[in-house]
C-alpha positions, 0 to 999 in steps of 0.5 A: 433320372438315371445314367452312367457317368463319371465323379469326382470329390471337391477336392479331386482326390478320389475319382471313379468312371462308368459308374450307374447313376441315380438322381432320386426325387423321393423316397420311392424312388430312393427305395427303386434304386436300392432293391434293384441294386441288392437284386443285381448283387449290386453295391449303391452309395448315397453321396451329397456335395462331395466334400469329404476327402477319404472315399466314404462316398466313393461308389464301387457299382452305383450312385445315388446323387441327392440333389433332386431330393432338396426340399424343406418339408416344414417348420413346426412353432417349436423350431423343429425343421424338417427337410429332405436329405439332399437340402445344402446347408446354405440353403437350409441357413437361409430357410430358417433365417427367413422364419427366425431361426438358426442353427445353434451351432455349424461348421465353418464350410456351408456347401455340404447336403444336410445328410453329407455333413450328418453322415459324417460327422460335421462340427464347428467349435465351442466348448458347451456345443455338440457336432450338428448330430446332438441338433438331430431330433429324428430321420427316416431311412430308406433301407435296402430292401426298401422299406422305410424305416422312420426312427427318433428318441422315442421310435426305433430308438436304438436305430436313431442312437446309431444312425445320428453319424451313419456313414450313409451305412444303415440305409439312404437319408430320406428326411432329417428333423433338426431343432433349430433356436430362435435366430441369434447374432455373434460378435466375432473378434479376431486377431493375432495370437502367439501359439505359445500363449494359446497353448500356456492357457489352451483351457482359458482361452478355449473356453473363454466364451461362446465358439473359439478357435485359432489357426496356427501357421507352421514355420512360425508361432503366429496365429489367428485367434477367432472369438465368436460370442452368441448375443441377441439380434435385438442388440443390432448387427454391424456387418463388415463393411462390404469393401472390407469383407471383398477384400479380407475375405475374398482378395486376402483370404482366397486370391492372395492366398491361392498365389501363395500357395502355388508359390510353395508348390514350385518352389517348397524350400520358401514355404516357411517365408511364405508362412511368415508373409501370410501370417504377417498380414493378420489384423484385429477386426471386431464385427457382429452379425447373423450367426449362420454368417460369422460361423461360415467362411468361404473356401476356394483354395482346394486342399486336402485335410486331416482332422483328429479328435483328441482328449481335450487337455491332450491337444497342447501337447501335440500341438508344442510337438508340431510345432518343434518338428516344423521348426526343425525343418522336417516338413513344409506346410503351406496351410495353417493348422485349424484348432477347434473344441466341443462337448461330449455327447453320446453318438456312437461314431461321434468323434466327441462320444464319451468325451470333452474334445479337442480337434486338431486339423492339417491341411495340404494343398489339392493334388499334394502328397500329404507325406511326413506331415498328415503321418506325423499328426496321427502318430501323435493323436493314435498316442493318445486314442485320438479318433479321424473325421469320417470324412477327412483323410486318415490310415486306419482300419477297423481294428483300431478303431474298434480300440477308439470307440467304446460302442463301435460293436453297437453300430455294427450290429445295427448295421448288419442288422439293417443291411445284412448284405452289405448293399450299402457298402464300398471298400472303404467302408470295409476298410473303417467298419469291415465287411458287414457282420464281422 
């Protein structure tokens, strides 16, 4: 399926008219819309739901929309699963927990294809956890000149290391093979916190089981403090009460939220008092139930994000930094600030390569300057080499982000090796990466 058309991310802040579209249901067709493009001096970017903010996905030329290209391929006794680039995770959560299996670890959005969030870099949190790539156990790239190119630990090895966070730059996801576990429960403890004490103890309290995290509303020291605790499905489940989950979930955490943060926009001096009165509302709850489910929220209020992966002990700091700086009056900030953690692994463009990490993420509402706010939580992660999300908002070029990864030169290589003439390129990738070969 082909055509011309308009796009837009989820979050409405990149948009482009009159671009081809493509709508792939294989890989040959996948290879089609490439080697036409590179034919036609043409640039293609792949693109899955649109969740990122910055305009990885954005096409100068064409598009290619996985959303034809969906299917699960298969599920092997050892929990290895396989499934075409476009599957959204919701859907693949669902898969496995018909058959027994879930993720080890996810984020906390589920709309996401399975190639978006791997292209970028998605993660969730827990200290002895890596990003959803550390589960990637092989893929098969359909390159520019469209051949495929299948690549795992053990066949073009040095292709896999790099395109396991690819930035849809070394060719088009065809399939991807994650390793899933046998299906787990999490017992979810949430409350509220004070920030001062989250930050006293950042390394206790981080690590103080299984999946932690907190979000800390500006303008105040409150926070919610969420504890996620792996435990067996034959311990049983004792899901929210479906009243409860309606009204905390939905009306609290979406509708009321919506209201406030429409408020803040019309009137932006009442936005501390608006954070006040949300953070107020907070209550302890204690449920358990399938991990897919504790791990993922629902978000309906649009926002604008920046998220930076900074040295773990680095991010009580930043955080005590924010904190003054809002009290001092010198932004407004409806949203609160996400806090979360992961292990080291050994993904060249993993936000977490080398290094145990902390991750700090700002919000603003859709359609919002993010002005002095995004501004000041990059100057203070740029302190300290901090490292944006792929697909979260940020002002860096590839000269500095050579600076902040060590094997940055490797993926280039592998991509100018891969797509020598830059077929799968736009100008935001030669904003983070540079023009192919340079």
């Amino acid at each position: 399926m082909t055509g011309t058309s308009s796009w837009r991310n989820w979050a409405g802040n990149q948009r482009v008219a009159g671009v081809d579209v493509v709508h792939p249901a294989d890989a040959d067709e996948i290879a089609a819309a490439l080697v036409r493009a590179a034919e036609g001096g043409r640039r293609v970017r792949p693109i899955g739901s649109g969740h990122s903010f910055t305009a990885i996905g954005r096409p100068d030329d064409v598009q290619v929309v996985l959303d034809r290209h969906d299917r699960l391929v298969g599920i092997d006794d050892s929990g290895l699963v396989t499934v075409q680039s476009g599957m959204p995770l919701h859907r693949l959560n669902a898969e496995l927990a018909a058959r027994g299996w879930s993720l080890t670890n996810l984020g906390d959005i589920d709309r996401q294809t399975v190639s978006g969030a791997l292209s970028t870099g998605t993660h969730g949190t827990g200290a002895r956890f890596g990003g959803l790539a550390t589960q990637l156990r092989a893929l098969a790239l359909v390159l520019p000149d469209g051949s495929l190119l299948r690549c795992s630990a053990e066949e073009n090895p040095e292709v896999f290391a790099a395109a396991r966070i690819g930035l849809g730059a070394l060719g088009v996801i065809d399939t991807v093979t994650l390793q899933a576990e046998p299906a787990f429960a999490l017992r979810a403890e949430e409350g509220p916190a004070r920030l001062g004490e989250l930050l006293d103890g950042f390394e206790e309290f981080m690590t103080s089981t299984d999946h932690v995290e907190f979000y800390w509303f500006p303008h105040t020291s409150r926070c919610l403090a969420k504890r996620n605790t792996r435990v067996p499905l034959s311990e049983g489940l004792t899901p929210l009460p479906r009243w409860r989950g309606v009204w905390e979930d939905e009306v609290l955490s979406n509708a009321v939220f919506a209201g406030i943060v429409a408020a803040g926009r019309r009137r932006p001096a009442a936005i501390p008092r608006l954070a006040a009165f949300a953070s107020g509302g907070l209550g302890p709850r204690t449920w358990t139930d399938a991990s897919h489910r504790v791990f993922v929220s629902r978000r309906r209020v649009r926002f604008l994000e920046m998220e930076y992966a900074v040295p773990r002990a680095e991010a009580p700091a930043i955080l005590t930094e924010l904190h003054r700086i809002a009290k001092a009056g010198e932004f407004r900030a409806a949203f609160p600030v996400e806090v979360r953690v992961a292990a080291a692994d050994d993904i060249p463009l993993s936000t977490a390569s080398g290094r145990e990490t902390a991750y700090i993420a700002a919000h603003v509402p859709a359609r919002t300057d993010p002005g002095a706010w995004f501004a000041a939580l990059e100057s203070m992660a740029g302190d300290v080499g901090g490292r944006p999300h792929w697909g979260k908002l940020h002002g860096l070029d590839a000269a500095t982000l050579r600076t902040r990864y060590p094997r940055f030169d490797e993926f280039t290589a592998v991509r100018a090796r891969l797509d020598p003439a830059g077929v799968l390129g736009n100008a935001h990738l030669d904003r983070v990466l540079g023009p192919v070969g340079c």
